[in-house]
N, C-alpha and C positions, 0 to 999 in steps of 0.2 A: 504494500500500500504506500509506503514512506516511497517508495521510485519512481510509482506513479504521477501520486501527487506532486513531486517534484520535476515533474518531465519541461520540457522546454515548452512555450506558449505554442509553438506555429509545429508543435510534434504531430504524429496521427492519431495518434489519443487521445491531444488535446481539441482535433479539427472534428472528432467523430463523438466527442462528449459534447463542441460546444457549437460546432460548425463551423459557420465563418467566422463569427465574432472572434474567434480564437486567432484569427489571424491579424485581428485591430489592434496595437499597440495604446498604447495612453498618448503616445503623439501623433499618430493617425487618426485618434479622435479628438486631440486640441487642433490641427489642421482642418479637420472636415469642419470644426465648429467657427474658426476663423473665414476659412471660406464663406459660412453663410453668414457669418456679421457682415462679413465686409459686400458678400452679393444684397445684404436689406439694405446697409447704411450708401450705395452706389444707388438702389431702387428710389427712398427716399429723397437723396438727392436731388434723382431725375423727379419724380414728381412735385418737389418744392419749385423747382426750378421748370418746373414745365407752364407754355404760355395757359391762359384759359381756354382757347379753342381747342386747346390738340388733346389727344386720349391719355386717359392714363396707363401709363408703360405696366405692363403685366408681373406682379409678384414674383421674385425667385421661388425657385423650388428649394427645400435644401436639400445636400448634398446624402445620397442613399448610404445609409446605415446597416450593418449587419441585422439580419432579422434574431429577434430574440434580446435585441436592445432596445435599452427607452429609444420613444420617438416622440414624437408633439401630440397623438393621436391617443392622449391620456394612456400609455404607459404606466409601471411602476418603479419607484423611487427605488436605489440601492436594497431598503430595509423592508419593502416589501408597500412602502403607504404611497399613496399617490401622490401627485404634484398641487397644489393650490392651482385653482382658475383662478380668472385675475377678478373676479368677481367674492373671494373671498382669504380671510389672511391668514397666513399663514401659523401654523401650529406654534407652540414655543419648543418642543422638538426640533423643528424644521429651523426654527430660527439658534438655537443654539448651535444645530450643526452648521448652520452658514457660516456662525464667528467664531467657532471649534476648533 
């Protein structure tokens, strides 16, 4: 068991327990998530900046995630609890682990 569990992330054990996500490093997903700031804060841009007659330019997508991770699509949290809508506040759990 100790062998296992210690195997390399991108191993065949770790790609058949976890699939893809196993192949996502932690900076594979600080990239994918800079990608999408920077594809909303480029969007926002253009629609500030856009005259009144013209359309408005169409939302990014964001960047595709390993299936079996959080996604926007209410997902769950690390610990199992969900994410806040923005329609309501956050837990004091939630908030302690922000400044954790």
């Amino acid at each position: 068991m100790v062998m296992v569990k210690h195997l390399p992330r991108d191993s065949a054990v770790q790609r058949e327990i976890h699939g893809e996500a196993a192949e996502w490093s932690i900076t594979d997903h600080l990239l994918a998530a800079t990608v999408d700031h920077l594809a909303v804060a480029n969007w926002m841009f253009a629609c500030v900046n856009n005259g009144e007659d013209e359309e408005t330019p169409e939302a990014p997508s964001p960047v595709p995630r390993p299936s079996g991770l959080a996604d926007e699509d209410g997902a769950e949290d690390e610990d199992g609890a969900e994410p806040p809508t923005a329609t309501e506040a956050p837990s004091p759990h939630a908030i302690a682990r922000f400044f954790g």
